[in-house]
C-alpha positions as CSV (number, residue, x, y, z in Angstrom):
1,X,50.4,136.7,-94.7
2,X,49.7,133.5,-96.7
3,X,48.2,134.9,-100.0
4,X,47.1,131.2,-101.1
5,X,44.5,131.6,-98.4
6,X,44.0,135.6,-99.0
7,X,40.5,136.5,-101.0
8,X,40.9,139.6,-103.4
9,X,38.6,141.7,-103.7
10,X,37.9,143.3,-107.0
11,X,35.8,146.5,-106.8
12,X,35.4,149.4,-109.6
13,X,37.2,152.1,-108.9
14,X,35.9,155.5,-107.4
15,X,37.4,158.6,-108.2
16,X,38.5,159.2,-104.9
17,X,40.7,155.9,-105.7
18,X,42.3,158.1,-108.3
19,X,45.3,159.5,-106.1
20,X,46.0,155.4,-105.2
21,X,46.1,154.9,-108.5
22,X,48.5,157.2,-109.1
23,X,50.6,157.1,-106.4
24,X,51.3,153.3,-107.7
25,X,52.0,153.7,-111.3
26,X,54.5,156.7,-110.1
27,X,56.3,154.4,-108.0
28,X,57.3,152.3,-111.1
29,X,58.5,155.3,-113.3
30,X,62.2,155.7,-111.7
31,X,62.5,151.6,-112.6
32,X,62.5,152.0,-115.8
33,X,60.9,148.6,-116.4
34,X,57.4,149.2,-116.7
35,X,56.4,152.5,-118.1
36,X,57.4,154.8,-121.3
37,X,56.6,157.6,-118.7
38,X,60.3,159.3,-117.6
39,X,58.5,161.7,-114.6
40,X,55.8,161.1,-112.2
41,X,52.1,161.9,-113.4
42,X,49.9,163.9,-111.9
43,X,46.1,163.1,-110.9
44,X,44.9,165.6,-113.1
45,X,46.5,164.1,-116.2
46,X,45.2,160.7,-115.3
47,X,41.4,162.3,-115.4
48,X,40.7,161.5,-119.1
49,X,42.2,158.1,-119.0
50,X,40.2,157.1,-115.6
51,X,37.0,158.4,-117.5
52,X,37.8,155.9,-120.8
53,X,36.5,153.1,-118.2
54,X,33.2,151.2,-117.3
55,X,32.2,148.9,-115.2
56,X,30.3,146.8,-118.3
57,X,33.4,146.5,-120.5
58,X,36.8,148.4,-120.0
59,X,36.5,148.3,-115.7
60,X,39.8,149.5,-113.6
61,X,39.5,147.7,-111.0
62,X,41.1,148.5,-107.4
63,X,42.4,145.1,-105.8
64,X,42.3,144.8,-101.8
65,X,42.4,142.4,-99.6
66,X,39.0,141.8,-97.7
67,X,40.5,143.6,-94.8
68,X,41.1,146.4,-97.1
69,X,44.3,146.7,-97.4
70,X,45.0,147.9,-100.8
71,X,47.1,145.5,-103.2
72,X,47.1,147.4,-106.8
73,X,44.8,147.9,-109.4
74,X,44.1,146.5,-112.8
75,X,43.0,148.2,-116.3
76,X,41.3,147.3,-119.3
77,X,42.1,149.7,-122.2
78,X,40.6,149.5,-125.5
79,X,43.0,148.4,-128.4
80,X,43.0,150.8,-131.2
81,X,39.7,152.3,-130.9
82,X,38.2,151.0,-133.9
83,X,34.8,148.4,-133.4
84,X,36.5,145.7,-135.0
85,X,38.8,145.5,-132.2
86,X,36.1,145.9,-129.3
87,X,36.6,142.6,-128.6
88,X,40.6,143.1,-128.1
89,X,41.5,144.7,-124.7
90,X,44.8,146.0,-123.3
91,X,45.5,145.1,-119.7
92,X,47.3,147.0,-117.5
93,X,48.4,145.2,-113.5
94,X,50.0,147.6,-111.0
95,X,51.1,146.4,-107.4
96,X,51.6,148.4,-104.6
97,X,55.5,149.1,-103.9
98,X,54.6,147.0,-100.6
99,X,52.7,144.2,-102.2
100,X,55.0,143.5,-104.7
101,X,56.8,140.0,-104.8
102,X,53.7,138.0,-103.6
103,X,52.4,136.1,-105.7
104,X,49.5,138.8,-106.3
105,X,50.3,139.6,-110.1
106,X,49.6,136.1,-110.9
107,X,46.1,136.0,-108.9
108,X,45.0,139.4,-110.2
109,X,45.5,138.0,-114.1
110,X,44.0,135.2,-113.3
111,X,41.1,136.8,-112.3
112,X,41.2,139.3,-115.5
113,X,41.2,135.9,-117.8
114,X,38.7,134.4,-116.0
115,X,36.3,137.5,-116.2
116,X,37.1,138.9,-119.6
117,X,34.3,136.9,-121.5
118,X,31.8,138.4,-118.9
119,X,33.0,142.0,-120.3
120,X,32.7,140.8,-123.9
121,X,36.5,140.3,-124.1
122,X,37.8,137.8,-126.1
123,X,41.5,138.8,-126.9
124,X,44.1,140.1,-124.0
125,X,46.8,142.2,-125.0
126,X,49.7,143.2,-122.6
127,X,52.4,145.5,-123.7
128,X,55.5,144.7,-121.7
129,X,59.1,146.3,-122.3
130,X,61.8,143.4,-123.3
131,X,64.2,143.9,-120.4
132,X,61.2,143.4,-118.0
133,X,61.5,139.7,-117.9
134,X,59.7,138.8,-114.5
135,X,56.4,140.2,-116.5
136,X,57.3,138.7,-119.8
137,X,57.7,135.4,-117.5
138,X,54.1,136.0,-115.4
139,X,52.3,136.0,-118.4
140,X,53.5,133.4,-120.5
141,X,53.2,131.4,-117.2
142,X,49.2,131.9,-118.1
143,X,49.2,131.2,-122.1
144,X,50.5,134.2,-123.4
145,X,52.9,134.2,-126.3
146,X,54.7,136.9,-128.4
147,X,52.5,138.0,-130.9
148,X,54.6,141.5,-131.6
149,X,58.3,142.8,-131.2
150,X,59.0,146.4,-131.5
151,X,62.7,146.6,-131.4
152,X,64.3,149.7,-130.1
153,X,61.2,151.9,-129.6
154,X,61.7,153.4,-127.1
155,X,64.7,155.6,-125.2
156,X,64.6,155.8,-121.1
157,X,67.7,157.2,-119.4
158,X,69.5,156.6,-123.3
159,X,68.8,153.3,-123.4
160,X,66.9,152.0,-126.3
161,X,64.4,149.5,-125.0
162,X,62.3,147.1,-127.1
163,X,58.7,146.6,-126.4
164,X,57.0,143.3,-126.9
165,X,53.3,142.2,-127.3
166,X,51.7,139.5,-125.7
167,X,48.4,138.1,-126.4
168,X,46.0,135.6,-125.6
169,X,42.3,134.4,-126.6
170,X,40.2,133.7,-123.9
């Protein structure tokens, strides 16, 4: 597979997609390097966060290749729920266990920047633990820069962790 010559596809999630979904953010929890979660969730639990999006404005978006082959998926959160902040979004990039290591983080926030003003975005925020420095690195490699340092928030496996924000206008 060359990916420089691969199309992704972006499509709104379904909630049939839901279990996908799932089944690739669960297969990041035992690294400890890109969730607060410590167990696997459940489809269920992810109901009420799957309904928080839209198509217009917050989308989760399933990524595939045109043949279909499913790469990962990508979320825009709301920051804060207040209306000042509706501009302000949180994204979230999750690659398949067998997609990983590609080159495909890079293309999907690519994409995200490109269409954010389209879905009234103007500020990106990513939340990205300290110790996870090949996402710290992906994202600065597109503009982003520190804008927030939580030191020590966070225990996994008794480990402190930090957490870091990144942000960027677009």
């Amino acid at each position: 597979m060359n990916i420089q010559k691969d199309i992704l596809v972006y499509r709104d999630a379904q909630l049939v997609d839901l279990p996908t979904i799932v089944s690739i953010y669960n297969s990041t929890v035992a690294s400890r390097m890109v969730t607060a979660d410590t167990e696997a969730v459940t489809v269920e639990s992810r109901l009420p966060w799957f309904n928080q999006h839209n198509p217009l404005t917050r989308p989760l978006w399933m990524v595939e290749t045109t043949g279909g082959e499913t790469i990962g998926w990508l979320s825009f959160q709301s920051f804060y729920g207040r209306p000042a902040y509706d501009g302000t979004v949180e994204i979230s990039i999750y690659i398949d266990e067998s997609q990983r290591k590609k080159g495909y983080g890079k293309m999907i926030l690519r994409e995200a920047i490109k269409r954010a003003p389209d879905l009234q975005v103007s500020t990106i925020l990513a939340f990205i633990f300290a110790h996870n420095i090949p996402s710290i690195r992906l994202f600065e490699k597109e503009d982003f820069r520190e804008w927030g340092n939580f030191p020590d928030i966070a225990v996994l496996d008794g480990i402190q962790r930090s957490l870091v924000i990144l942000g960027r206008k677009v």
